[in-house]
N, C-alpha and C positions, 0 to 999 in steps of 0.2 A: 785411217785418215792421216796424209801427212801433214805435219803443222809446220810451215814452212816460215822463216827467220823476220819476215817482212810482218808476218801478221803476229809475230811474239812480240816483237818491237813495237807496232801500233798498238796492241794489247797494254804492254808497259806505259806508253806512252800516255794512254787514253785514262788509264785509273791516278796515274800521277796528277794528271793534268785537272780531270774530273772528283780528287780527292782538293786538290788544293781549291778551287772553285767551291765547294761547299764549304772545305774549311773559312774562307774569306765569307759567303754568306752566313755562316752560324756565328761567328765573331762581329761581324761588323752591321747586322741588322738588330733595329729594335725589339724587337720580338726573338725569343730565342725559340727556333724550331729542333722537333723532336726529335729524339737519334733515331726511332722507327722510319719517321717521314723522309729525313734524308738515305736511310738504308734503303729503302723502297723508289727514292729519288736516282740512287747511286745505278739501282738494277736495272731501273727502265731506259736510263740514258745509256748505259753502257750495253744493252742487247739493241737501241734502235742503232747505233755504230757501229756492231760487230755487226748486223744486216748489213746497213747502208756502204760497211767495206768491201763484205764478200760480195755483194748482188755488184757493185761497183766494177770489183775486179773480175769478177766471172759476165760482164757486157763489154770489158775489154777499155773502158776508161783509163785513161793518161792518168790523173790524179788521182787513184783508190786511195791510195791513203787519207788524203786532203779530204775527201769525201768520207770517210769516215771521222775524222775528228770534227770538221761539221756535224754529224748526227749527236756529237759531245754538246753542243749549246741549247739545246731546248727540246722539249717533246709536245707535242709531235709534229711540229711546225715544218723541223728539220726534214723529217722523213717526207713530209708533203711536199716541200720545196723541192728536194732529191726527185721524188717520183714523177712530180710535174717536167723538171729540164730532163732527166734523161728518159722518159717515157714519150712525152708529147713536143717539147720545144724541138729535142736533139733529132728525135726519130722523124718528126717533120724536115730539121733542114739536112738529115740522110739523104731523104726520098731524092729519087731522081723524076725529071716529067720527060717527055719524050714529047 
């Protein structure tokens, strides 16, 4: 498998981005949450984005990137959203009528 420089880069980008985001939640909310629940937090967001990049970039999307750090904001919301525009909305105004 080549690991090509685009998805190293999103890689870095997405745990920087996604470490600071819980650092900011464990410090600044009432309740302090577990370091399990955030490890567990860290894995699930960062494999729904490492999907929603590749499947992105292999249906030939303009923005894979952009689309993967979206899948960084929430689970599973994101990947729903994603799956709905480029499955149903996008694939819809594809079609052609004759």
């Amino acid at each position: 498998m080549k690991i090509n420089k685009t998805f190293v880069f999103f890689l870095i980008t997405a745990t920087i981005c996604l470490s600071f985001l819980l650092f900011l939640v464990q410090q600044f909310s009432d309740e302090k949450i577990s370091m399990g629940l955030l490890i567990i937090l860290f894995f699930l967001l960062m494999a729904q984005a490492v999907y929603i990049f590749f499947d992105a970039k292999n249906r030939g999307e303009k923005y894979y990137f952009l689309w993967g750090l979206f899948g960084l904001l929430n689970f599973p919301s994101s990947l729903i959203i994603y799956l709905l525009i480029t499955r149903v909305i996008l694939k819809d105004k594809n079609k052609t009528t004759y």
